[in-house]
N, C-alpha and C positions, 0 to 999 in steps of 0.2 A: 596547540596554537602556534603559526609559526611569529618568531622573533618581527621587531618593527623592521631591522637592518634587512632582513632578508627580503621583506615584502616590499621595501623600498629598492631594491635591487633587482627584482622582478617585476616591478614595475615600469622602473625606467629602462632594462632589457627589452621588454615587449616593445614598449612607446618606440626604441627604436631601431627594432628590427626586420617590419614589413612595411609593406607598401599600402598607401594609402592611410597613414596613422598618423598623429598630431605629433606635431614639432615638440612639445610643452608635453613632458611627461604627467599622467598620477602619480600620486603617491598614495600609495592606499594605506587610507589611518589605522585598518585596521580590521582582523578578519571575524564575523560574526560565530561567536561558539555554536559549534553545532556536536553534539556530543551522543550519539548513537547511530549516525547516518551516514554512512561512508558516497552515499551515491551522488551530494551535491556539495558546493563550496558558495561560501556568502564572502566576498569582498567590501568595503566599501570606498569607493573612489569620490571621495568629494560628497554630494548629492546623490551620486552612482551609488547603485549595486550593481556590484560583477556577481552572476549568477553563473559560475561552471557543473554541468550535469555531466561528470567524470566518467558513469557509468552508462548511456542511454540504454542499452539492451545485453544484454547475456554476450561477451566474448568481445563486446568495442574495446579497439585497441587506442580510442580519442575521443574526446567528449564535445557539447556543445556549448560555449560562450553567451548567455545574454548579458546586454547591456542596461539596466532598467532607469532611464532617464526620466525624471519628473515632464509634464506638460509643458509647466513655466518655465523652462531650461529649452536651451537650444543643445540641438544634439554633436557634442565635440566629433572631431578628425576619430577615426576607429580599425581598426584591422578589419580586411572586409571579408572575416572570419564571424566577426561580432554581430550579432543579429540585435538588432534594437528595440524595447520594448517601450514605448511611452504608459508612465503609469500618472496616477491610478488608477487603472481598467474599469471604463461603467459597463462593460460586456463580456460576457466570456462563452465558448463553447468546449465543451468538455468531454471524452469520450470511454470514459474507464466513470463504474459505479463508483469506486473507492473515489473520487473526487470529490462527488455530492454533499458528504460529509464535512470536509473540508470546509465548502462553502456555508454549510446550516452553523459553522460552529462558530465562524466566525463573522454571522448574520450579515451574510450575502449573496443568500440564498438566490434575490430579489434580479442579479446580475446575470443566472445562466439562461440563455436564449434558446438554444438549440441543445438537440444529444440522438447517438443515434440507439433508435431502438427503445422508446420512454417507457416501455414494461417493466424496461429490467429496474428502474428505479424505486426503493421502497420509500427512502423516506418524507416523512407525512406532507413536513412545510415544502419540501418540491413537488408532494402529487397535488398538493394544492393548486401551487403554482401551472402544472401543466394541466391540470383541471379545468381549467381557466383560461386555457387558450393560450397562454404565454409564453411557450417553449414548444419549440418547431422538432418534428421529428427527423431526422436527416437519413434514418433509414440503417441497416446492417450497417456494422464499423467498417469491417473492409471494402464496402461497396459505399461508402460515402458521397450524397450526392451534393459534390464540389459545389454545381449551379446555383442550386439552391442556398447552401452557404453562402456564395458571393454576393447574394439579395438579402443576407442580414447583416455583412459587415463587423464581424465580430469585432474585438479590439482586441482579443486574444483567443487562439486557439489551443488548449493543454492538450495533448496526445500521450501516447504512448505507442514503442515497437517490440515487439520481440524478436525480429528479425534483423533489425538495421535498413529495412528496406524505406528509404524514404522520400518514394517517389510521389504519393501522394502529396504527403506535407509539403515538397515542393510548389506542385501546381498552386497549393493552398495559399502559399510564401508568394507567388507569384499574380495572384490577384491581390496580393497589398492585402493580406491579411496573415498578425504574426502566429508565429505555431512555438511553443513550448512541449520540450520532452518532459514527462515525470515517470521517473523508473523506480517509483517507491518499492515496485512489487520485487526487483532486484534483492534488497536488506534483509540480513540475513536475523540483525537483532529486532526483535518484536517492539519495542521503544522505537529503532531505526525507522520501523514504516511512520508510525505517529508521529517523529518528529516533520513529516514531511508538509505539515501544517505551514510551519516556518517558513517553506517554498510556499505555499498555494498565498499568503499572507503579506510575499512581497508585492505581489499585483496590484493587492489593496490599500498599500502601506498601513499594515496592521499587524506592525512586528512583536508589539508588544503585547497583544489580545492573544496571539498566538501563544509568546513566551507563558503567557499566565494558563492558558489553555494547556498545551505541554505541560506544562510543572505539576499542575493537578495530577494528570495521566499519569507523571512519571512517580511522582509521590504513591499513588494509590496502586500501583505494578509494583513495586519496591517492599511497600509497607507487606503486602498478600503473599510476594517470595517471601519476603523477612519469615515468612511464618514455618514455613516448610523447608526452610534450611538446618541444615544438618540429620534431617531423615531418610534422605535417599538412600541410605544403606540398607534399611529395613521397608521399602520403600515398594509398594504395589506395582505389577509390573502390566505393561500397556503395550496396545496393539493397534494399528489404523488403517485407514483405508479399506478398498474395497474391489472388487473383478470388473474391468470395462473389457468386454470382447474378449482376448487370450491373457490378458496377465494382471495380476493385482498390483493394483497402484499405491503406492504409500511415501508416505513422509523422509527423505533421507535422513540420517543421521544429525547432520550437521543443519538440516532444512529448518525456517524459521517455527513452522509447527510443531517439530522437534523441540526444539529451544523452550517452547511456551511447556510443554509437558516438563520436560527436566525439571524446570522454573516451579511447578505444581508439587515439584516430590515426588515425581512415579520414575518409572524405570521404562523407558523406551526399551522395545527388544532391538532396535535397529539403530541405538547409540552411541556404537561403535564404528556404524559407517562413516567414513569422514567426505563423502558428497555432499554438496548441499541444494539439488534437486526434489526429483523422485527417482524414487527405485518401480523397474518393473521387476515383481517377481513371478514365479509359478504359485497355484494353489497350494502344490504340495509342497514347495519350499516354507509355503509362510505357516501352514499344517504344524511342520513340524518344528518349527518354532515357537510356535504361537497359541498351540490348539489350551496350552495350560495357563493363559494368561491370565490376570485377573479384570481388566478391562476392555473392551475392544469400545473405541470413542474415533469417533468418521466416520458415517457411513454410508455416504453418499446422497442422494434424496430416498433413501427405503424410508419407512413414515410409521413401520411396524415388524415386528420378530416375526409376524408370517408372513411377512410380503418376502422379505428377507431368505426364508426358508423356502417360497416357493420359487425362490430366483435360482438358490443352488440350495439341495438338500446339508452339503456338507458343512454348510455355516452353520449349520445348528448341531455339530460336535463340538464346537469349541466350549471351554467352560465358561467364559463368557456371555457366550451366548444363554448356555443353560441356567445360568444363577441370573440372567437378566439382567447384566451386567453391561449392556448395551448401548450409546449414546451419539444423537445424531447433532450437529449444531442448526439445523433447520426450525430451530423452533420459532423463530422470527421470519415469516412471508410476507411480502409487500402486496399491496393493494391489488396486484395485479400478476404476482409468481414471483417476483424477485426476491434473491436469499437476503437478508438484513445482515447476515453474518457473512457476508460474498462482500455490503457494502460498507459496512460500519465495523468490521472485525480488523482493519488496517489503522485504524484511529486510533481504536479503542483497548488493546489488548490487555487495556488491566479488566475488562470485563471478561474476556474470554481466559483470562488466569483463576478470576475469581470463582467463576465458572468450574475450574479445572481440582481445583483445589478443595472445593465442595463437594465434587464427584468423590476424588479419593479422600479428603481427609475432611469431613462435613460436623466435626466438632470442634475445627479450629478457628471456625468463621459464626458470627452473631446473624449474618443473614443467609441461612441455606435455600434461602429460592435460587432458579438459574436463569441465565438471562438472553443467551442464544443456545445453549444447548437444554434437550429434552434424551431423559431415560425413554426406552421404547419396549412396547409391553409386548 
């Protein structure tokens, strides 16, 4: 956290060194702990929160400034850098699964209007809601149809880019309607995606449902490692992913998926690599790596060891495979195909630990059900 002297000095720097900005510096009292999330910063200015999204996409070299100004407040002189939010949002559209969650948890569900593509949605209290007529489909994300958005007026739009391309959210911006980056999926710590509650919570001004919400999460991912610390030496060694078209796709080293296995006690074979990506590799590089591991966990949507085998004969040399040692996180499908573990595995990661840790070591835990992953026979 940085010092008051500091944040009082970057304060009143900003206030006065671009144009169009208030005579009458902030002083921000004071910066909101945010403790596994490298990708946002919580200020507070008064009434303000300064919302910085540091990171918006893979390789930005500047991030985006919100201003979140109460209703009852009029909105101060600003850098006209700072994009302004009036909270607390009775609307929102939203266009990333891992959102939804955010909203059911911190019971406001009730606010999302629009999403594009409402398949991909599992869970229950929004298929409700879209059951019902109440949530507009806006159609493919990349193909967003604008038009239609501007006849529901959101009062916020969350996005997301992997590109930096932000031509769309422009036009978006330009009908007087605001857009917010969340670059959760950037965090590289598995806590880091969950805290991003924190963000979804300033909209609502419900900082502190969050904070209580987090602390759960982070208690019960803590307590589940606590368990399986100091075994990784003796420690079962694991394999993922799986062949799309020429190359097998797996987990980096340093990648947040990564991170959750270590965290479980097992022994990534690809833990050494220090990207934090994915790796493509060949069949026969991951063969011969791999063929003696004792878990192979990911594997894409296969739903069974012979679908698996009739995909490529050679997956069913690995010892994993053979001891049936195999484990997909697909066991949660939504009403209509969508993964629950695609939407709620960003929140939630002390379920997908707990999960992980009952695979490999299923006498350390009093509850050995599993909760988005299934063994496949």
């Amino acid at each position: 956290m940085r010092n008051l002297s500091l944040l009082f000095l970057l304060a009143l720097l900003s206030a006065c060194s671009a144009k169009n900005e208030s005579s009458s510096a902030f002083i921000a009292i004071d910066t909101t702990s945010i403790k596994y999330a490298k990708g946002f910063i919580i200020r507070n200015l008064g009434n303000i929160k300064e919302v910085v999204v540091t990171k918006p996409y893979q390789g930005a070299e500047s991030g985006y400034t919100y201003w979140l100004v109460p209703k009852n407040e009029e909105v101060p002189e600003h850098r006209v850098d700072v994009k302004i939010i009036r909270t607390p949002i009775q609307s929102i559209v939203c266009t990333s699964t891992t959102h939804i969650p955010l909203l059911d948890y911190l019971n406001e569900t009730n606010r999302l209007i629009a999403f594009p593509t409402l398949d991909y949605i599992s869970s229950e209290k929004m298929r409700a809601r879209i059951d019902s007529g109440k949530v507009i489909d806006l159609g493919v994300d990349k193909g967003l149809n604008i038009e239609l958005l501007a006849t529901l007026k959101p009062e916020l739009v969350m996005a997301y880019t992997m590109t930096g391309d932000y031509g769309q959210f422009k036009k978006i911006e330009e009908l007087n309607m605001p857009v917010v980056l969340n670059s959760e999926y950037l965090e590289e710590h598995p806590l880091g995606r969950a805290e991003w509650i924190k963000f979804m919570a300033l909209f609502f001004h419900k900082e502190k449902e969050a904070d209580s919400i987090f602390s759960v999460i982070e208690k019960n991912y803590l307590s589940t490692k606590a368990l399986v610390e100091g075994k990784s030496a003796s420690s079962a060694t694991v394999m993922s992913g799986i062949v799309y078209g020429d190359a097998w796709f797996m987990p980096a080293g340093q990648n947040y998926a990564a991170k959750l296995l270590r965290d479980a006690g097992l022994h990534y074979l690809w833990s050494s690599d220090s990207s934090t990506g994915f790796l493509q590799l060949s069949f026969e590089a991951v063969y011969e790596k791999a063929n003696d591991a004792d878990y192979w966990i990911g594997v894409g949507s296969y739903k069974s060891l012979e679908e698996i085998k009739k995909a490529d004969h050679r997956y069913a040399n690995f010892k994993a495979f053979i001891n049936k040692h195999v484990y997909t996180n697909d066991a949660r499908i939504g009403a209509k195909g969508g993964s629950e573990f695609l939407e709620l595995g960003y929140l939630r990661p002390d379920l997908i630990l707990h999960d992980l840790v009952n695979i490999a070591h299923p006498a350390l835990l009093k509850d050995s059900s599993l909760f988005f992953h299934k063994q496949l026979h």
